[in-house]
Backbone as CSV, one residue per row, in Angstrom:
resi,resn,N_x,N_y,N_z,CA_x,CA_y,CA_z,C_x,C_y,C_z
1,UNK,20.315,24.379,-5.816,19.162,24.434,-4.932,19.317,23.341,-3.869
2,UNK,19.005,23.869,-2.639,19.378,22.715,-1.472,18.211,21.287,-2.101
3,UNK,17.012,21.548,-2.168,16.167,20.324,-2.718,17.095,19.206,-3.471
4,UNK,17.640,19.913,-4.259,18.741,18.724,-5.240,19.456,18.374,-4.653
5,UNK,20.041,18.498,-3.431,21.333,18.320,-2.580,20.437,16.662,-1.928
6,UNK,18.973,16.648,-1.318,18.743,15.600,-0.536,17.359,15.231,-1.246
7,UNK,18.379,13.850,-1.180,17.618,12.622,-2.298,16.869,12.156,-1.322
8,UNK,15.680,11.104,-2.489,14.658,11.487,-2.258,13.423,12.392,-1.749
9,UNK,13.662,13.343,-1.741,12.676,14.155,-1.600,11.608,14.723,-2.318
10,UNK,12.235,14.438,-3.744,11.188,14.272,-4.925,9.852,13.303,-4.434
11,UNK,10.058,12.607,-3.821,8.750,11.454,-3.666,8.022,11.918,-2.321
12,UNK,8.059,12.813,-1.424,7.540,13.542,-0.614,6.790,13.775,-0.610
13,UNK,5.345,13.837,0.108,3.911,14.670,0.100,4.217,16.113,-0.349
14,UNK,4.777,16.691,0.806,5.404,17.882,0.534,5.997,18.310,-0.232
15,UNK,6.997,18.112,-0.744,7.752,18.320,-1.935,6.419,18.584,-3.522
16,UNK,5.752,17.257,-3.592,5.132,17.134,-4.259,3.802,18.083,-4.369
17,UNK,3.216,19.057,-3.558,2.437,19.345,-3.346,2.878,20.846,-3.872
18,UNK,3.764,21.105,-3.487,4.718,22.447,-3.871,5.212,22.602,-4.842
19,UNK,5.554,21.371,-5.596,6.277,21.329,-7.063,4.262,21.488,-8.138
20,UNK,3.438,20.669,-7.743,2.062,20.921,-8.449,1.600,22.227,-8.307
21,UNK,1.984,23.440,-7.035,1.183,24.428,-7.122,2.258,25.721,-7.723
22,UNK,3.669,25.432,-7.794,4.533,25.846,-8.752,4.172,25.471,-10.535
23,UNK,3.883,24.435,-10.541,3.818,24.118,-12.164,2.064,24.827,-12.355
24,UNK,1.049,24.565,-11.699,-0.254,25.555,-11.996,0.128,26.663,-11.728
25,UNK,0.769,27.508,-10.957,1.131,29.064,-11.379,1.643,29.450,-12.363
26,UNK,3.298,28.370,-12.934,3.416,28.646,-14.009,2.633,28.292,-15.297
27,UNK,1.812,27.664,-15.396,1.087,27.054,-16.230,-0.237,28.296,-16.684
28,UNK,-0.430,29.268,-15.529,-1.715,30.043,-15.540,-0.770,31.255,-15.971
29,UNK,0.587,31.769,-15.781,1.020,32.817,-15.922,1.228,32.447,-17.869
30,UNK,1.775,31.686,-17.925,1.533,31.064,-19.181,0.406,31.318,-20.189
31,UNK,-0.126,31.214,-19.973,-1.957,31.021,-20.122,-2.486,32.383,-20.361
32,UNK,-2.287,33.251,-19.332,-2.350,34.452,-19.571,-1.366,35.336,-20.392
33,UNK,-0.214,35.018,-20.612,0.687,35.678,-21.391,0.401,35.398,-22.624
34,UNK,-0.039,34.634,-23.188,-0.276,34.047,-24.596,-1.709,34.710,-24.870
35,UNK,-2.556,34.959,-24.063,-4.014,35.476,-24.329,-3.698,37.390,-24.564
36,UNK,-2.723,38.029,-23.788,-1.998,39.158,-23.491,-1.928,39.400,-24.824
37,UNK,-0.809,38.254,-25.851,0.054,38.234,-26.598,-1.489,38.223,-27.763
38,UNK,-2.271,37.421,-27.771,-3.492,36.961,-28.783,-4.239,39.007,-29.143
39,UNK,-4.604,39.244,-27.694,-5.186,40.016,-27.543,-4.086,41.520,-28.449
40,UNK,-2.991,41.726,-28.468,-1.842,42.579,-28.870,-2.404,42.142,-30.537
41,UNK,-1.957,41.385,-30.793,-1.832,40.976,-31.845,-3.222,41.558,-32.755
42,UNK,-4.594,41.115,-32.622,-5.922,41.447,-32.831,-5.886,42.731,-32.662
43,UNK,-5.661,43.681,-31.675,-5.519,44.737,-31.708,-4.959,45.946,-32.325
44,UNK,-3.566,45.359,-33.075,-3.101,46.245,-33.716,-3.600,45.707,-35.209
45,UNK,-3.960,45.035,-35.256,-4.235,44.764,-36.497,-6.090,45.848,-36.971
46,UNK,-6.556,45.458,-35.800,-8.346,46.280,-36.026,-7.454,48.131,-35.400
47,UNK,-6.589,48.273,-34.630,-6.665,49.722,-33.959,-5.408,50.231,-34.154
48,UNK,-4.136,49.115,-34.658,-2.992,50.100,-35.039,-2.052,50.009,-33.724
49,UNK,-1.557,50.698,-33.818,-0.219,50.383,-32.733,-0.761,51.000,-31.408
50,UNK,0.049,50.105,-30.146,-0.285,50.537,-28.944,0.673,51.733,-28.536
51,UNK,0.045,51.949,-27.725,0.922,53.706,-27.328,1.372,53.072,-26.266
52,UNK,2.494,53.644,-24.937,2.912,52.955,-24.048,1.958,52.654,-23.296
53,UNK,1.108,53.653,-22.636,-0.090,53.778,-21.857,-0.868,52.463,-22.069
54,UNK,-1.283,52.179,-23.117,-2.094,50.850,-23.406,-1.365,49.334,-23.257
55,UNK,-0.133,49.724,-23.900,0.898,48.292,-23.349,0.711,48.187,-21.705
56,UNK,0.779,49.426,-21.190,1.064,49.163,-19.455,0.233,48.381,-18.909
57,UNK,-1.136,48.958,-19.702,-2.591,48.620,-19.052,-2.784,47.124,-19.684
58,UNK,-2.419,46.986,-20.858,-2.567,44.933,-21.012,-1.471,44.443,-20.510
59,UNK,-0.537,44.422,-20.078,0.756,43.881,-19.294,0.188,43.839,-17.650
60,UNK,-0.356,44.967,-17.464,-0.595,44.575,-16.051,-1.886,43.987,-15.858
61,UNK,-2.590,43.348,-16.844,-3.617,42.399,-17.255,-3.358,41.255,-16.654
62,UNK,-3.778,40.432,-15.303,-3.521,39.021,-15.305,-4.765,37.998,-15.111
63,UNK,-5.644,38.429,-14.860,-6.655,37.468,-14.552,-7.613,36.801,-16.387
64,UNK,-6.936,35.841,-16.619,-7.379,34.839,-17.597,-8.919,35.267,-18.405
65,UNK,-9.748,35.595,-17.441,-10.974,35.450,-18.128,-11.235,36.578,-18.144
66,UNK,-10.419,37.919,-18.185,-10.969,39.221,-18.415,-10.238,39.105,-19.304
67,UNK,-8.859,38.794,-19.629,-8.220,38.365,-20.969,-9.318,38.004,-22.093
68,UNK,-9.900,37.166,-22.028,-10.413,36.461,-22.718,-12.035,37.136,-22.809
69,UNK,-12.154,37.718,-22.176,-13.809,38.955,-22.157,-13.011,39.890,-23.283
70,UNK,-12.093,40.476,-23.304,-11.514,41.709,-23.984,-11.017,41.448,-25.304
71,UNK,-10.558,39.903,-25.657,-10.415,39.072,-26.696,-11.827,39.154,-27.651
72,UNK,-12.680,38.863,-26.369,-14.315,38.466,-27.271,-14.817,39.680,-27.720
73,UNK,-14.685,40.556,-26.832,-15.081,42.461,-26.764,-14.608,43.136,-28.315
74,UNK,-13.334,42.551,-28.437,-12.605,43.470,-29.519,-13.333,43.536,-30.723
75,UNK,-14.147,42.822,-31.027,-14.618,42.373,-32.369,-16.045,43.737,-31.793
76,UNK,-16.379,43.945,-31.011,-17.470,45.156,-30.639,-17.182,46.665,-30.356
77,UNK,-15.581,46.907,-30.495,-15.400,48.103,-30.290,-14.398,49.097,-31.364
78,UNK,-14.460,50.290,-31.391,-13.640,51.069,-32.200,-11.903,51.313,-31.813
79,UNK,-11.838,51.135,-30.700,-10.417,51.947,-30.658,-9.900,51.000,-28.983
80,UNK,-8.342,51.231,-29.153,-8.383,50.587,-27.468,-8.706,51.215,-26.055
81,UNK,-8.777,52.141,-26.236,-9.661,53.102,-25.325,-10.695,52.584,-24.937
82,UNK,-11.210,52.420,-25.941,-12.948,51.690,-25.684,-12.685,50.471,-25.177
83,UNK,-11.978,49.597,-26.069,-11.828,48.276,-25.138,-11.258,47.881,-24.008
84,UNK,-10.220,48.907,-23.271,-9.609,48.983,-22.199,-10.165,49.987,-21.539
85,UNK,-11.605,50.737,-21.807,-12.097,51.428,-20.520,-11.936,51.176,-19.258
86,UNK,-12.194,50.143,-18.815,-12.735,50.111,-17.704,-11.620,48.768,-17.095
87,UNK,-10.575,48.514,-17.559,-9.586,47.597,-17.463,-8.722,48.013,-15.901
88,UNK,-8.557,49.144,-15.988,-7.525,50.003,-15.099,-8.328,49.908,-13.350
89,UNK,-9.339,49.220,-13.167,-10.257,48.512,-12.225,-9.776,46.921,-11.687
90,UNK,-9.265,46.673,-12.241,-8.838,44.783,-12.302,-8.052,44.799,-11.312
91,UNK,-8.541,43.981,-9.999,-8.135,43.871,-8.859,-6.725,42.883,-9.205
92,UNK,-5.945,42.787,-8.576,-4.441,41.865,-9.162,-4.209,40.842,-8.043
């Protein structure tokens, strides 16, 4: 990567500002993959295995706190149908 080529630049406003909003993206993609992963898990256990259709629709799941609405939801519904009604709406 050219960055590694010219020193000091680690100590940069810039540099630094870009390396913090790289580590909170990865930090939130993170975040959400593990809630993805929470949510899979709970699910097959109350509804049984996902069909592809339903993997597609929690994979293309990214916003954190609908993660975490559908986490809280599961414990209120019968099947993933029900809990992924209205999922296929989630602006990205």
């Amino acid at each position: 990567m050219l960055f590694n080529m010219i020193r000091g630049i680690e100590e940069t406003p810039l540099y630094q500002e870009a390396f913090q909003k790289g580590e909170a993206q990865g930090e939130a993609r993170g975040r959400a993959e593990e809630a993805r992963k929470l949510l899979i898990l709970q699910g097959r256990k109350k509804f049984g295995p996902l069909d592809e259709q339903t993997e597609a629709k929690i994979a293309a799941l990214s916003d954190l706190d609908r993660l975490h609405e559908l986490g809280a939801r599961i414990l209120d519904v019968v099947s993933w149908d029900e809990l992924l009604a209205d999922s296929s709406n989630e602006p990205e």
